[in-house]
C-alpha positions as CSV (number, residue, x, y, z in Angstrom):
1,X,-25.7,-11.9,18.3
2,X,-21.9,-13.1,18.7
3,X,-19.2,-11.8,21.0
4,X,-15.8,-10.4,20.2
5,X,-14.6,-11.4,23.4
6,X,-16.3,-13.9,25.0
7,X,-13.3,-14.6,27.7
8,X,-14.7,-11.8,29.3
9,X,-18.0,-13.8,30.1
10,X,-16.0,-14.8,33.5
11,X,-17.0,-11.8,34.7
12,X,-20.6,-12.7,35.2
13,X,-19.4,-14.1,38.4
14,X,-20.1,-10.5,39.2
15,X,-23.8,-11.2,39.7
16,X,-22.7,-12.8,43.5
17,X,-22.5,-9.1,44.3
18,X,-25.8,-8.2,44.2
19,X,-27.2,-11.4,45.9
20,X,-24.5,-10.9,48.4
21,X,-25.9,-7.2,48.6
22,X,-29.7,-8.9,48.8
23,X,-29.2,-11.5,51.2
24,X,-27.2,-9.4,53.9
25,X,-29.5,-6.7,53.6
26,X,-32.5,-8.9,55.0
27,X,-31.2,-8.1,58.9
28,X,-33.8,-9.9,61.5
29,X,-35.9,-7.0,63.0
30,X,-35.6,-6.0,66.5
31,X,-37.9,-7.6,69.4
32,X,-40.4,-4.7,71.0
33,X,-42.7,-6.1,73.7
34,X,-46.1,-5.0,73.5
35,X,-48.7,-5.5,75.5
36,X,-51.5,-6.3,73.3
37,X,-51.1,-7.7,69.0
38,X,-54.9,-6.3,68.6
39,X,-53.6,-3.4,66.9
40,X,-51.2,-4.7,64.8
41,X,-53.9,-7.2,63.3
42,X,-55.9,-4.3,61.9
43,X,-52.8,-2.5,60.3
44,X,-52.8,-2.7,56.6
45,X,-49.9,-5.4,55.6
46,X,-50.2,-4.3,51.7
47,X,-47.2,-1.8,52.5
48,X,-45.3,-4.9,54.0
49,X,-45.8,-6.6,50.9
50,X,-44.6,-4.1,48.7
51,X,-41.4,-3.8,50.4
52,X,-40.8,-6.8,50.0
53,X,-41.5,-7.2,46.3
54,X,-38.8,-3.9,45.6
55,X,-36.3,-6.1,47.2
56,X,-36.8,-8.5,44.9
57,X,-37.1,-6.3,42.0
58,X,-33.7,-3.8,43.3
59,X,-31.7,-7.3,43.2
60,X,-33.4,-8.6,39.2
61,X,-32.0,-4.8,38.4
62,X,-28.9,-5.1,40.0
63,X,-28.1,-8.3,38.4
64,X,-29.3,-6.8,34.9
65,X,-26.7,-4.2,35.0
66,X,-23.8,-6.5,35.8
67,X,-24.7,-8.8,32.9
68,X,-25.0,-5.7,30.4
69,X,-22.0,-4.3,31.8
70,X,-20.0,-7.7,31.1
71,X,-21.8,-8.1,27.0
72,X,-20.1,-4.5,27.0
73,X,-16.7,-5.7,28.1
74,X,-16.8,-8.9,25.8
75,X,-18.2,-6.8,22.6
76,X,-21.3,-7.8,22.0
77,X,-22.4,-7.2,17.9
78,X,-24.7,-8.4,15.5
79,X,-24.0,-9.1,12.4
80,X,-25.3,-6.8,9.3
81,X,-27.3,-7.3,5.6
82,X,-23.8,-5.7,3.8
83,X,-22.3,-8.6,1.4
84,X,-18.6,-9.1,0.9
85,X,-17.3,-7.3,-1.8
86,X,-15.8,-10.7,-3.9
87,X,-13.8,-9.1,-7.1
88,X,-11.8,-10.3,-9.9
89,X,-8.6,-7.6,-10.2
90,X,-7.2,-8.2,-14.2
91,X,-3.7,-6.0,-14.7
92,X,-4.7,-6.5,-18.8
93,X,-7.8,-6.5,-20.2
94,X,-9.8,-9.5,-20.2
95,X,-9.8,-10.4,-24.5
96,X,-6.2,-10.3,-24.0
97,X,-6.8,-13.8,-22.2
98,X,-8.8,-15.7,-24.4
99,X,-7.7,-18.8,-22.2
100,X,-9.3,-17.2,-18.8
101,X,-12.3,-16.6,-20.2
102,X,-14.1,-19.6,-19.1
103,X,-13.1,-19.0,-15.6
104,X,-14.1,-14.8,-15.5
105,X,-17.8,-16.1,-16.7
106,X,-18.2,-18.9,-13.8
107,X,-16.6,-16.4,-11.8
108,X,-19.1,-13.5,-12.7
109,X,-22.0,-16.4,-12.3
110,X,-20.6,-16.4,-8.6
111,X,-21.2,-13.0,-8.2
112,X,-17.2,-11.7,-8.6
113,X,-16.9,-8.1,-10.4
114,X,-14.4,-7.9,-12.9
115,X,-11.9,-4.9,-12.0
116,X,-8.4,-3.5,-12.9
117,X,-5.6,-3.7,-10.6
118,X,-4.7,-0.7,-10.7
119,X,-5.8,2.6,-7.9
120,X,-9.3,2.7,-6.7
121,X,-10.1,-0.9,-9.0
122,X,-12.5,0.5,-11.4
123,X,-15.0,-2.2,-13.1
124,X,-14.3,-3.6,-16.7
125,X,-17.0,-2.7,-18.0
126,X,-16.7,1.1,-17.6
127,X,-13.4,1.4,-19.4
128,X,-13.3,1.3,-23.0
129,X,-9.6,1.0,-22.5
130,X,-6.7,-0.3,-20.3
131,X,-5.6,2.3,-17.6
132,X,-2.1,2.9,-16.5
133,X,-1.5,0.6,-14.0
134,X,-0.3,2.6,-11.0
135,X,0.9,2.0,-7.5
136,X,3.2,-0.8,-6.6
137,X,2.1,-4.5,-5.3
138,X,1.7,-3.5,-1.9
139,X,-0.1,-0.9,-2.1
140,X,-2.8,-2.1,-4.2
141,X,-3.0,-5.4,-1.7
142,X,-3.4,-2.7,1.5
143,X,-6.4,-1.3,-1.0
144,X,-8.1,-4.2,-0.7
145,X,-7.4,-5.1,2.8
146,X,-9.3,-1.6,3.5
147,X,-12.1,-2.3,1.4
148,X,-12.4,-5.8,3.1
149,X,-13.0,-7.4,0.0
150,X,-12.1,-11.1,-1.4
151,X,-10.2,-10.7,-4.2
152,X,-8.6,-13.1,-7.0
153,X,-5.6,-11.3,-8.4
154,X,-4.6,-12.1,-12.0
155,X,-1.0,-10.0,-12.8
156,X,2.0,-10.1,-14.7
157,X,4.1,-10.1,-11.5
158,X,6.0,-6.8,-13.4
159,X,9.2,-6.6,-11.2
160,X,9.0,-3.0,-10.8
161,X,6.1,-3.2,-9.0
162,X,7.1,-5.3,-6.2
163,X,8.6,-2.1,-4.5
164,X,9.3,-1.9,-1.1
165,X,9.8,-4.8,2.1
166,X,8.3,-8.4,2.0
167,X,5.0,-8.6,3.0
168,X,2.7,-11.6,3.6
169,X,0.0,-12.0,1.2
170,X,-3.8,-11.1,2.5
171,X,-5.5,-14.5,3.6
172,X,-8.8,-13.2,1.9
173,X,-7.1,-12.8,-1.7
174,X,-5.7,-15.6,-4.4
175,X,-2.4,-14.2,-6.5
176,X,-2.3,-15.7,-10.1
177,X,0.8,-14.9,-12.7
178,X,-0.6,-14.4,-16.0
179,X,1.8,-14.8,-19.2
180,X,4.1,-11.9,-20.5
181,X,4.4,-11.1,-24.3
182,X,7.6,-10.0,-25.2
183,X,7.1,-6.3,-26.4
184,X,9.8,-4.1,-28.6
185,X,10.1,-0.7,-29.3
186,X,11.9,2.5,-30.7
187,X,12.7,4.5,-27.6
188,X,14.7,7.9,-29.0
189,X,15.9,8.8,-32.2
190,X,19.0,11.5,-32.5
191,X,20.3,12.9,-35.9
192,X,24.2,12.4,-35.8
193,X,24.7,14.3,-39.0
194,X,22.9,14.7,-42.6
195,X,20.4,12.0,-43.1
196,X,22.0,9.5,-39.9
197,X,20.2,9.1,-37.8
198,X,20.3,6.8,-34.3
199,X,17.7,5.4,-33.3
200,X,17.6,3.6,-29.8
201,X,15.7,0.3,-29.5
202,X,14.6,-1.9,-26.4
203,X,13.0,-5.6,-26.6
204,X,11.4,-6.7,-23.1
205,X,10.0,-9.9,-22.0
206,X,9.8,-11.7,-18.9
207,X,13.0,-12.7,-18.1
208,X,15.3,-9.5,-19.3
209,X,14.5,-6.3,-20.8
210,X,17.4,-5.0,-23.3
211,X,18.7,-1.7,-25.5
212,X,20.3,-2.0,-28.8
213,X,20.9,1.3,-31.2
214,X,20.9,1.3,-34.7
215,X,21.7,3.7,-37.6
216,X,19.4,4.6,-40.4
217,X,20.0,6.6,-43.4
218,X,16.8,9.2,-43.0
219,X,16.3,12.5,-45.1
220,X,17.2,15.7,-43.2
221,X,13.7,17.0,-43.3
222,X,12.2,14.2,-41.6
223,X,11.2,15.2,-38.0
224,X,9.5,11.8,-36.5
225,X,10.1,8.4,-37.3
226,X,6.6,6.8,-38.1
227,X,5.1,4.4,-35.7
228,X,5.0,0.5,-37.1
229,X,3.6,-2.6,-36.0
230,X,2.8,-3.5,-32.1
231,X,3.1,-1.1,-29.8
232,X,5.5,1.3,-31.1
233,X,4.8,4.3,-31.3
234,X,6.0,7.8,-33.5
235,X,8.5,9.3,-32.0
236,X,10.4,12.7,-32.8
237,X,14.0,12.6,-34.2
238,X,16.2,14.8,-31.4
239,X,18.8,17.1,-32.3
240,X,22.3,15.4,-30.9
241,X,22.9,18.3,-27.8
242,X,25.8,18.2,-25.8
243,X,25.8,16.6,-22.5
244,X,27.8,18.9,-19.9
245,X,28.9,17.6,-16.6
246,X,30.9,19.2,-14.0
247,X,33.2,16.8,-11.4
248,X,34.4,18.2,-8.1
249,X,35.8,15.9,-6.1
250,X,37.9,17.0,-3.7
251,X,39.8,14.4,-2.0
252,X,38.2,11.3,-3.4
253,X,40.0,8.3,-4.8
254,X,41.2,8.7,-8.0
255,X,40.0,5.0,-9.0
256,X,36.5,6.0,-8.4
257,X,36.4,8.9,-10.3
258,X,38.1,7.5,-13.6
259,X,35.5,4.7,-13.3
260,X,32.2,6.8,-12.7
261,X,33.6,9.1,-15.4
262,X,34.0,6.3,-18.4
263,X,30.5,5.3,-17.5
264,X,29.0,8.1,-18.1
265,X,31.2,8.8,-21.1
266,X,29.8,4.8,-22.0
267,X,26.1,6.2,-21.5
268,X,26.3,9.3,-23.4
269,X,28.2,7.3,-26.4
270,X,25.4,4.8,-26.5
271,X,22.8,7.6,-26.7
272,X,24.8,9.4,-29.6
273,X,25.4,12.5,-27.4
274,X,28.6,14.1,-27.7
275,X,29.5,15.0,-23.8
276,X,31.9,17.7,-21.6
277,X,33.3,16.9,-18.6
278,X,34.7,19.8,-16.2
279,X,37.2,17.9,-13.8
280,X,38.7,21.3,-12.5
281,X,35.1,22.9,-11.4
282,X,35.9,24.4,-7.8
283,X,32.6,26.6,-7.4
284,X,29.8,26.2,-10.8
285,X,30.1,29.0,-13.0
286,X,26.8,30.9,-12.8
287,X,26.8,31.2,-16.8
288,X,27.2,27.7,-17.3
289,X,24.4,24.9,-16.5
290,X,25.2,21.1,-16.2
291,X,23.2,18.3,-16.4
292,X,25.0,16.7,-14.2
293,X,27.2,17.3,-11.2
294,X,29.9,14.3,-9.6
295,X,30.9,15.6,-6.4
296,X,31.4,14.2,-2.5
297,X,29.5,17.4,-0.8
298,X,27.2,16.4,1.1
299,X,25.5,19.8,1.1
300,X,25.1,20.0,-3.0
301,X,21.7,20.0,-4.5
302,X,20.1,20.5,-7.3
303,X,19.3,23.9,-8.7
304,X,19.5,26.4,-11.7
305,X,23.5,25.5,-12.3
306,X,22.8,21.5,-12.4
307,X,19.9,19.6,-13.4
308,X,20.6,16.8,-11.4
309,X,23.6,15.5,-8.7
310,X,25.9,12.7,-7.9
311,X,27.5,12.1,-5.0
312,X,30.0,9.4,-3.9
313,X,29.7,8.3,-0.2
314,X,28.3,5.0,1.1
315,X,24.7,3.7,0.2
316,X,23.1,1.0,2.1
317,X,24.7,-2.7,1.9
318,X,24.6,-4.2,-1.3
319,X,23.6,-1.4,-3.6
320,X,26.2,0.9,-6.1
321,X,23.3,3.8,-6.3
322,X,20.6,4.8,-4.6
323,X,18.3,8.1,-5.2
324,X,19.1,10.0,-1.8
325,X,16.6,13.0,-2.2
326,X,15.1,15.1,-5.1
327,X,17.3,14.9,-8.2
328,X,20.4,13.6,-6.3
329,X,21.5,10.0,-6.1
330,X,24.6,8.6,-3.6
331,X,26.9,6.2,-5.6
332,X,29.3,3.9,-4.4
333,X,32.7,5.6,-3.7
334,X,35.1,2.2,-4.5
335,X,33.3,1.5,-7.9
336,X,35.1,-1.4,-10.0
337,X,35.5,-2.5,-13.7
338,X,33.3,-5.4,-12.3
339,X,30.7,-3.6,-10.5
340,X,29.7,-1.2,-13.5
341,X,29.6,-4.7,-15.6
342,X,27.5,-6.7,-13.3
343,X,25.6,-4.4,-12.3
344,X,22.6,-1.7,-13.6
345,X,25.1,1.0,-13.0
346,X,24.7,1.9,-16.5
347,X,21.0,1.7,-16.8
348,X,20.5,4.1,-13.6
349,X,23.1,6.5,-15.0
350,X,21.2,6.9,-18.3
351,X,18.1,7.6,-16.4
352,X,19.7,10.1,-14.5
353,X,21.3,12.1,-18.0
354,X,17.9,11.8,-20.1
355,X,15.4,12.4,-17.0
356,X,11.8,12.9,-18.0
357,X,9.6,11.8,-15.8
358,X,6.9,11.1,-18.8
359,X,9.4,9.1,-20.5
360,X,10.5,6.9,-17.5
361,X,7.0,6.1,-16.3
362,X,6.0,5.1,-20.0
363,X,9.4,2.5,-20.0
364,X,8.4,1.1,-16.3
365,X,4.6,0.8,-17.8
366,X,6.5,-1.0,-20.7
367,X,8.9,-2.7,-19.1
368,X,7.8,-6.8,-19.1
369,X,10.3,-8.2,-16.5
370,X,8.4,-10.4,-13.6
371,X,9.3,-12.4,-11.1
372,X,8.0,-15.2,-9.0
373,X,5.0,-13.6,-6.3
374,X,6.8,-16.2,-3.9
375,X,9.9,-14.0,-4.0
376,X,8.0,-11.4,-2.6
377,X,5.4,-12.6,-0.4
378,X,6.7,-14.5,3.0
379,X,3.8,-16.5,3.7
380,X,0.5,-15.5,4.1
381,X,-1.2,-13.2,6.6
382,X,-4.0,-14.3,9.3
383,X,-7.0,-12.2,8.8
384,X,-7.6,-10.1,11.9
385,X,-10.8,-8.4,10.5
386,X,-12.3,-11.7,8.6
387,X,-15.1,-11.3,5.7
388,X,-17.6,-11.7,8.3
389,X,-16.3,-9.2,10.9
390,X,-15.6,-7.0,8.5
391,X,-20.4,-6.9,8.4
392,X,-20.3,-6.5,12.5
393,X,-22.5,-3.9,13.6
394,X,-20.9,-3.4,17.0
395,X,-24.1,-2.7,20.2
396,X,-21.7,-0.5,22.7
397,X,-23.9,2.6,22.2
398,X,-27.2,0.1,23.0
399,X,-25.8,-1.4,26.2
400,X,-24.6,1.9,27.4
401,X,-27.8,3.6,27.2
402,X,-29.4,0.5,28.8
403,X,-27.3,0.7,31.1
404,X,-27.8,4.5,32.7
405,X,-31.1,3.6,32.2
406,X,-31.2,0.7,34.4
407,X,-28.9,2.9,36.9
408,X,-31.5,5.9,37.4
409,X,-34.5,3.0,37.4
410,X,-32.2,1.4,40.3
411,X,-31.8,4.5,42.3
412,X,-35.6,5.4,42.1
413,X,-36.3,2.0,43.6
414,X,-33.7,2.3,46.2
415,X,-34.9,5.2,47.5
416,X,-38.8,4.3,47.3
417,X,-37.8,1.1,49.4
418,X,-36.2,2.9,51.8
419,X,-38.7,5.6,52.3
């Protein structure tokens, strides 16, 4: 049995109540003369007796109810049979390791399970292959806080899935970086015109992922480009459609505009897409759908006349664009040469003119950048719900039933002694 609160055991200076209750309620009897004690010496002194043994057994009750009361207040709980789940979390399969795989076997003799980090942690061994791994960092730890398991955490530390606030890391779980391969890949191929063809390339590793583009000489008739060694995949060969954005900006500062407009103009180059802007758009023209629409309205949203919107305002402290609601981003309205440089103005902008959502979660699945866990996790969090506590098998319900119990027991002796 253990308590978990056992400051409340002070209270068992509650029993001086009933005693107190016992000893004042033993009065001295009142004096009656009588002239003769014959009678009295043949009365029956069993009932005497009896009375005095319920006082005895009113005060025993009495004091059993304060001390159940108090193991109520202090949270009395045994502890159950259930084991601590103890699990290994892998975000890549385990041959993919070689150099771990001492460690997973003593770890599995220790009575671990191996699991993916990804939602719900299924086991190894019931996957033929990899799966996705979803959910952010954070999210995956609050998984296994809930399941109140002790976890060792093997993961590439991918930087887009430290999402969100810093957090401290679980006491109950160990964090260990594995090594990143560098990965590269043919993203999207457009046909400029006869056999060219563009074909977009990235190379990611853990320390920067990149795009280069290439041209390749590649007979009209040919629809995909064939996949080739690694992980690259076949991918079609797109027809080169226009890009068509409309701009209404009102007031705004000219400097702004000219600088959000040779980025996009930048992006669209890049991609091989030949791309219309509309500077002069006062109201969208309901036969004419953009991909994109610049503007400083802060009542614009998407719809059937633009894919996607823009608008230039003021996004929290230190970031040139952030996504502000469904398909519409707020970028910063005193853009510089410098800024679009520095920063991954370019990278978001592309993301917003080629949106598919399949595409973009396959690049963030792909993408190899990682940082340091100690970037991200600001110490480490005191368990409030331990391993053990986490098996408690909490006796309220018990010491309340005792305890009416005891109460109507009481009450029936009270009011035998008195009779």
């Amino acid at each position: 049995m253990h308590l978990a609160e056992p400051t409340y055991l002070w209270a068992l200076l509650g029993l001086l109540v009933p005693l107190l209750i016992h000893l004042l309620s033993r009065k001295a009897g009142k004096v009656v003369k009588v002239g003769s004690i014959r009678h009295l010496l043949d009365a029956n002194t069993r009932k005497f007796s009896s009375l005095r043994f319920n006082e005895y057994l009113l005060f025993a009750l009495r004091a059993l109810a304060v001390i159940l009361f108090v193991l109520l207040l202090a949270g009395l709980y045994r502890m159950g049979n259930r084991t601590v789940p103890r699990w290994v979390l892998l975000e890549i399969a385990p041959e993919e390791v070689p150099e771990l795989q001492k460690s997973l076997d003593s770890l599995q003799e220790a009575g671990y399970e191996l699991r993916y980090l990804t939602d719900g942690f299924p086991l190894v061994e019931d996957l033929d292959t990899v799966p996705l791994s979803t959910g952010n960092y954070p999210q995956l730890l609050e998984q296994v806080k809930r399941a109140g398991a002790e976890a060792i955490i093997y993961a590439t530390n991918r930087e887009n899935a430290f999402r969100g606030k810093m957090i401290p890391l679980p006491e109950q779980v160990r964090w260990f970086q594995l090594p990143v391969a560098g990965r590269e890949r043919n993203w999207q191929a457009v046909r400029l015109r006869g056999d060219s063809v563009l074909i977009l390339e990235g190379r990611t590793d853990a320390t920067e992922t990149t795009f280069t583009r290439r041209t390749e000489q590649i007979p009209a008739g040919q629809t995909r480009i064939g996949a080739t060694e690694g992980d690259n995949p076949e991918i079609p060969i797109q027809a080169a459609s226009p890009i068509r954005i409309a701009m209404r900006l009102g007031e705004s500062p000219a400097s702004a505009a000219t600088m959000l407009e040779t980025a996009l103009q930048a992006v669209a180059e890049f991609a091989g897409r030949e791309i219309t802007i509309n500077k002069t758009v006062t109201e969208l023209d309901t036969n004419q759908h953009y991909q994109l629409l610049v503007t400083t309205d802060a009542s614009a949203s998407a719809g059937p006349r633009a894919t996607s919107i823009i608008r230039l305002g003021d996004p929290p402290a230190g970031q040139m664009i952030v996504q502000s609601g469904a398909n519409t981003w707020t970028v910063q309205s005193d853009l510089t040469r410098q800024d679009i440089l520095q920063g991954n103005l370019l990278v978001e902008l592309g993301s917003i003119l080629f949106r598919d959502e399949a595409l973009l979660a396959d690049l963030r699945e792909w993408d190899r950048r990682t940082i340091d866990e100690s970037r991200f996790f600001n110490g480490t969090e005191e368990l409030v719900a331990t391993a053990d506590a986490a098996q408690a098998i909490p006796l309220d319900q018990w010491l309340i039933l005792s305890l009416i119990l005891l109460f109507i027991v009481e009450r029936i002796f009270a009011f035998y002694r008195q009779a």
